[in-house]
N, C-alpha and C positions, 0 to 999 in steps of 0.2 A: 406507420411503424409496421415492420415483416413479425407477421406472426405465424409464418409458417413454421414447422415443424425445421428444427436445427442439428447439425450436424455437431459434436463434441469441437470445442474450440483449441481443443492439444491433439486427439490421438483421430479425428473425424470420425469418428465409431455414430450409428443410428441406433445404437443398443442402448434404451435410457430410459428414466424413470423418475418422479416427483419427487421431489425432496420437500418442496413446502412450497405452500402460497402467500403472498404476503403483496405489500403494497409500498407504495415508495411513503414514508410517514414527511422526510425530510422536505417535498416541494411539494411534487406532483400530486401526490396521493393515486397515482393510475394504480391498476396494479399489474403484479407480475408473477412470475414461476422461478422454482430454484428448480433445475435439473440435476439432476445424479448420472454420468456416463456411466455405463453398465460396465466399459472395457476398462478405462484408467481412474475411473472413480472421482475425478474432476467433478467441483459441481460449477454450474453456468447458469446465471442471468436469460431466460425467455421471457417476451422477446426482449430481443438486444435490438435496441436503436439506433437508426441508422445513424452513421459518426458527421456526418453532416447535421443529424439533429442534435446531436449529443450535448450541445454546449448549453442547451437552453436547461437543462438539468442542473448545471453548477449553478445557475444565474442567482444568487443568493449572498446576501452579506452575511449570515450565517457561516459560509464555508471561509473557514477562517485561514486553512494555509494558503489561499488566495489572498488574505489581508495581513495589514500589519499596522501594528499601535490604534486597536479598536478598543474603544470605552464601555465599561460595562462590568460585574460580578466576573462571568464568565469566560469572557475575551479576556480580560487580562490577568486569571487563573490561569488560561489557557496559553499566554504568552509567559507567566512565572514556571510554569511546569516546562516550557519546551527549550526556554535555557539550561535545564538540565538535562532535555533526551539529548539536548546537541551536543555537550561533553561527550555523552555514552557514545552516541553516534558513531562521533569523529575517534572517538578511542577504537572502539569495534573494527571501524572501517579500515584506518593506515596505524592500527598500533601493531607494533611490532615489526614497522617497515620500514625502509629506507624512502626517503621522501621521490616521488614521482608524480604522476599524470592518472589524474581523478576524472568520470565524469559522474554526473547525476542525472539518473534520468528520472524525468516529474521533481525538479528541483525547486519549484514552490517559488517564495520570493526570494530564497537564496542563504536562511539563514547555517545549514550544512556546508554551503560550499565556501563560505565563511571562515567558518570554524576550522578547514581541513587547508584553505588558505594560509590561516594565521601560522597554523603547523610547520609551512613552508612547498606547499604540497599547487604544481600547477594544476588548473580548474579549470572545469567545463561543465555547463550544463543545458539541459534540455528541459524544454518545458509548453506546454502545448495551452495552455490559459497566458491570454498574452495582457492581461492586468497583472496578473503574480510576474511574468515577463518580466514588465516595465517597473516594476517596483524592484527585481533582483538586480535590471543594469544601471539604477541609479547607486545600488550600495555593494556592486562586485565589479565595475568600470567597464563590463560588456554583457552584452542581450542575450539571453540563453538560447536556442535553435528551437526551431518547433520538431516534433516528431520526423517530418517530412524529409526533413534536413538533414538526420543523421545517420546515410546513405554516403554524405561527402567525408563523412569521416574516415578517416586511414585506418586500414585493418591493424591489427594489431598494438591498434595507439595507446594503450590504458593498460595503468596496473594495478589501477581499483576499477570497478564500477558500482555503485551503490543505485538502490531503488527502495526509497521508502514508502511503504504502502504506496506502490504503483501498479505492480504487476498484477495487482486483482479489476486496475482500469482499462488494461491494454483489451482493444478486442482481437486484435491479431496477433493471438497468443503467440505461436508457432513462430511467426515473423521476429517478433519483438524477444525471444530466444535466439534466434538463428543470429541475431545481432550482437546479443550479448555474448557470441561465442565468436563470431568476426569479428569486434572490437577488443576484444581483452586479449593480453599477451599469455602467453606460455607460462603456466606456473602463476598468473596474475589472478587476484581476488577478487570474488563476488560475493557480497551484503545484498539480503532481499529480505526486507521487513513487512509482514503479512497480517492480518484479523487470523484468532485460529477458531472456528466456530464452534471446535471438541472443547474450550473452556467453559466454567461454570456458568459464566455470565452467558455466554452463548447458546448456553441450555438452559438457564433457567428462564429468558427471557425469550427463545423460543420465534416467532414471527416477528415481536417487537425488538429482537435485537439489533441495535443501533448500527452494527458494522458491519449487517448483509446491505446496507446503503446503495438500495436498488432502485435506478439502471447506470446508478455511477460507476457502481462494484459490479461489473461482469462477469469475473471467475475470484472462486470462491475455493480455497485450500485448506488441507489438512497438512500434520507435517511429513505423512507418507507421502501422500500426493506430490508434496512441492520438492520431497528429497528424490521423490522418481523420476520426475520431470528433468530438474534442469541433471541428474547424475546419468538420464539417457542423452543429456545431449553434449556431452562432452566434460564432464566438470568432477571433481573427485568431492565429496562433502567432508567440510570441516568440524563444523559444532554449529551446537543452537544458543541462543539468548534469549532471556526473557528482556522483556519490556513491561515495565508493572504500571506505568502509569497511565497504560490505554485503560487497562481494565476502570478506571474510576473517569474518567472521560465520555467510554461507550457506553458506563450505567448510567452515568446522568443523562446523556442523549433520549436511550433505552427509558426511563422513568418518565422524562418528558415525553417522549412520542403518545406514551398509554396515558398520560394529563396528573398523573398522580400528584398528590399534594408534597412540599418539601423535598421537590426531584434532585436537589445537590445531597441533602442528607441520607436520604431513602439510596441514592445513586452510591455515594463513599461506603455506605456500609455493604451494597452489594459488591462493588469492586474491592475492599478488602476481604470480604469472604471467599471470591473469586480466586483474588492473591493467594489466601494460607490455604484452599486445596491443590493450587498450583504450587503450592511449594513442593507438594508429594506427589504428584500426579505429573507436572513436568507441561499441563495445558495451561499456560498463561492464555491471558484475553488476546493478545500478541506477541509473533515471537518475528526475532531476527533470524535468519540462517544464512550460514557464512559457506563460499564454497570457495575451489582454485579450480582453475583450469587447467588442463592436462597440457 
């Protein structure tokens, strides 16, 4: 692993600073650095692994958007709760649209692409875990591309592109923007659903918070940071959404990593506290933000 001193992974700025130390609680237990850019205020994952080693990170039946129909309390809490983000989702993403050409990038085992299907809505997905892969082409009738692959894709081919909780995985920030502004049409939509770490939960739990999920999570937003970002690189910003049922997801993680006793109960009640200061404050545990391109 490089653990030389890094360059900011949006604006390359050397101007930086500790945000916090903390360790992977999820596998590894190595530990790591949160950085602060001094220039764009980006914070980033040191060191960042190299992407050749990167996958030995996910290797976990625990990571659940890599599986599907897993037994248990939690996995299938986890699978009751996400037939519900997928409504929201697919509402968020093509409501108010005339049906077109969707892709997904980090489309998991395909349950979104699914949903924006049933709508009437051609689909495409991208997805770099080739187990959640091969589970998407058996229930959407073709194999999502890996990262590498979508370079062949036609410029301006999409009128959506959604990314849920991805872009905090990409390590070639820069790139993986410059994409999302070659692939989308004129006037076409972009959904980018993120952890925000200015929520309650994200402060009250501090190094043990469940959704700094480091060195999976590389880069790390706020929603100035994320509305700066993609509105310098070509895109007009629409509106934000909340997502309320990460917050009660990330507290349970969060409860478990520090061994606390009754981590589902102890976790509910920090994630609805979470909820009712975000109802005034506007920091959910996660938010959506919606943009068009110019």
């Amino acid at each position: 692993m490089d653990t030389t001193p890094q360059e900011c992974p949006w604006c390359q700025s050397t101007q930086a600073h500790s945000h916090l130390q903390l360790q992977d609680d999820f596998l590894s237990h190595e530990n790591f650095e949160i950085i602060e850019c001094g220039h764009c205020h980006l914070l980033y994952t040191s060191p960042r692994p190299a992407p050749e080693l990167m996958g030995k990170y996910y290797k976990s039946d625990d990571y659940y958007s890599h599986k599907q129909n897993r037994h248990g309390l939690v996995p299938r809490a986890y699978e009751f709760v996400k037939s519900f983000n997928v409504k929201n989702k697919v509402k968020l993403a093509i409501g108010g649209l005339p049906s077109g050409h969707l892709l997904d990038i980090g489309c998991g085992v395909g349950d979104f692409l699914l949903g924006a299907k049933r709508q009437g809505w051609e689909i495409c997905g991208i997805e770099p875990s080739e187990d959640a892969a091969a589970i998407a082409s058996d229930r959407l009738g073709f194999t999502p591309m890996p990262p590498s692959r979508s370079t062949e894709l036609a410029d301006a081919s999409f009128d959506v592109i959604t990314l849920w909780h991805v872009l905090e995985h990409v390590d070639n920030l820069r790139w993986q923007v410059d994409e999302l502004q070659r692939l989308l049409r004129p006037r076409g939509r972009l959904v980018i659903a993120l952890p925000n770490y200015r929520s309650f939960d994200g402060q009250y739990y501090g190094e043990k918070w469940a959704a700094w999920d480091v060195p999976r999570h590389l880069n790390h937003f706020s929603e100035p940071v994320i509305r700066s970002i993609i509105t310098s690189a070509g895109f007009n910003y629409i509106d934000t959404h909340k997502l309320v049922y990460d917050a009660y997801y990330i507290s349970f993680l969060s409860e478990k990593y520090q061994g606390h006793s009754l981590p589902l109960l102890r976790g509910a009640l920090t994630g609805l506290r979470s909820n009712l200061k975000a109802a005034r404050s506007g920091e959910y545990s996660s938010l959506a933000y919606r943009f068009a391109k110019l």
